[in-house]
N, C-alpha and C positions, 0 to 999 in steps of 0.2 A: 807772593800770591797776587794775582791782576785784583786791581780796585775796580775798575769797568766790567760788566759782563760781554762777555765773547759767542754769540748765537753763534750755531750751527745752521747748516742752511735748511732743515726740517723747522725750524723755530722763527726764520723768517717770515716777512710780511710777503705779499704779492709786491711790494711798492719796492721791498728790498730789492728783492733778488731781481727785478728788472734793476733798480739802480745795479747793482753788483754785474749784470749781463752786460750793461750797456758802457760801463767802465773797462772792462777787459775787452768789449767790442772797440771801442777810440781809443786806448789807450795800450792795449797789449800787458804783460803778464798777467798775475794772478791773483786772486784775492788774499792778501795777509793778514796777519792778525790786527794788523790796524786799521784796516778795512773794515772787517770782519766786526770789529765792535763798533767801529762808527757805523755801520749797517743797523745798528740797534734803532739808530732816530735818521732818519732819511734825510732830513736838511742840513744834519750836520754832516753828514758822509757826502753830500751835496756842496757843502760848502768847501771844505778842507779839498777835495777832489779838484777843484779849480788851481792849486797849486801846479797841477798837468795842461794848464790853460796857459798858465805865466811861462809853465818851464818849455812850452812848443813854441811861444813867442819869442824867448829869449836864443833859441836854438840858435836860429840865422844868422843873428847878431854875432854869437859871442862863440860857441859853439857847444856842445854837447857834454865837451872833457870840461869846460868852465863853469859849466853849470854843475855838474858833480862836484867839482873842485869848490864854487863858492857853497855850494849845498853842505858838502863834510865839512867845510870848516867851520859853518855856524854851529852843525849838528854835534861837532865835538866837538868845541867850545862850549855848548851849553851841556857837555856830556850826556848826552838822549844817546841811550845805547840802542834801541831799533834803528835810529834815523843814521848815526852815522857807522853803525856795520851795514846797513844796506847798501850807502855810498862808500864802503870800505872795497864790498862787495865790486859793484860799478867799477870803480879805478883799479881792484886787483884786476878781474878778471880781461879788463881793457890794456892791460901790461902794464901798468903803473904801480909803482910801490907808495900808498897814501902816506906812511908817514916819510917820506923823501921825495915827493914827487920833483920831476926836473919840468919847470913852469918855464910860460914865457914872460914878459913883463906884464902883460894885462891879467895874465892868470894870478898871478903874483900880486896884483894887486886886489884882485879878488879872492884871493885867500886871508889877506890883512882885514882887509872890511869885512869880510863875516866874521872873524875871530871878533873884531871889535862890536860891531851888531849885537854878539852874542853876550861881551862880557862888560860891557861899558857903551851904550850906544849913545850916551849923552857926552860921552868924551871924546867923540871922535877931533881929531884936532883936525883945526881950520884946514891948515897945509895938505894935509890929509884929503878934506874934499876938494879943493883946491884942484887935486892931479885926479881924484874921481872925475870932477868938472870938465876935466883936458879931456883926459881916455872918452867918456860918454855922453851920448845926445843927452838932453833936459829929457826927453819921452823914456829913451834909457834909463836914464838912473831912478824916475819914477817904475819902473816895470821890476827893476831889478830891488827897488825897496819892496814894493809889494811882495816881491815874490818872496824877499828874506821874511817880511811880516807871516806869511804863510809857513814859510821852512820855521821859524821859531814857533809859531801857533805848533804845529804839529810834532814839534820836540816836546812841548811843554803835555799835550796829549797823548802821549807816549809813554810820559817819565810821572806825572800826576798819575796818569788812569792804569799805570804799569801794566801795563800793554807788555806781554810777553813775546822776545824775541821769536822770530819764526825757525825753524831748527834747523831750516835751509841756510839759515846763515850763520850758523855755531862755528864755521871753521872759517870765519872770514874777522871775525874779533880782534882786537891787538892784542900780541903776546901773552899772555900771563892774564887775560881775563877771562873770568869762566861764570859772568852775569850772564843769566837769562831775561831778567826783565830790570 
């Protein structure tokens, strides 16, 4: 059962539903259930929304597939089932098998670092950012912290506030799991 309340859009503010327009106007798809409840306080749906700021900045750099890729690894590392079926979602439908994907070395290394982000970020070993250091500019690796600080914020708002999956994405889960929230 969701801990957070989930408005419909009759239950909305005037303040929402322009945020909610103006997100699917910059941003494209559609409002989700994670949306949909961070819609209840406008700065917070404000704020977490800025994760779409990091991820069009990172695009250029790194590209598209890397950023899904470092996205699902935090998000299943820290097991947030909306965040990483959504990115499950992403990498099937883009022809990627998520849990096999065939990476290049930068992707690969950003699959290591959000696993560890997610499950020990105070252990990351030295050597470790050492080769972060090599692969990325200083502005880089700052853009690319912020934006896992954001991917974890919105795991953890997902899996506290049990934010129920959207049913758009029930067939996109690993094997043998049948969570909804």
């Amino acid at each position: 059962m969701t801990f957070l309340p989930m408005s419909e859009d009759a239950e909305l503010s005037p303040d929402a539903l322009a945020a909610a327009e103006r997100q699917v106007e910059l941003h494209g798809g559609r409002i989700t259930n994670m949306k949909r409840t961070l819609l209840g306080h406008v700065p917070s749906f404000d704020a977490y929304m800025e994760w779409y700021t990091l991820k069009d900045e990172l695009e250029p750099y790194i590209g598209e597939r890397a950023v899904s890729l470092f996205s699902y690894a935090i998000s299943d590392a820290n097991d947030c089932l909306v965040c990483s079926v959504f990115f499950r979602r992403i990498l099937i439908e883009s022809g990627d098998d998520p849990d096999n994907p065939q990476v290049t070395e930068t992707e690969q290394l950003l699959l290591e670092w959000g696993r560890m982000i997610a499950t020990d970020p105070n252990g990351i070993p030295a050597e470790f950012r050492r080769r972060l250091e090599q692969a990325f500019s200083p502005k880089l690796r700052l853009v690319l912290v912020a934006f896992a600080g954001l991917m974890v914020a919105t795991n953890l708002f997902n899996t506290v506030g049990r934010v129920p999956l959207d049913e758009v994405l029930y067939d996109f889960r690993k094997p043998g799991d049948d969570r909804v929230e």
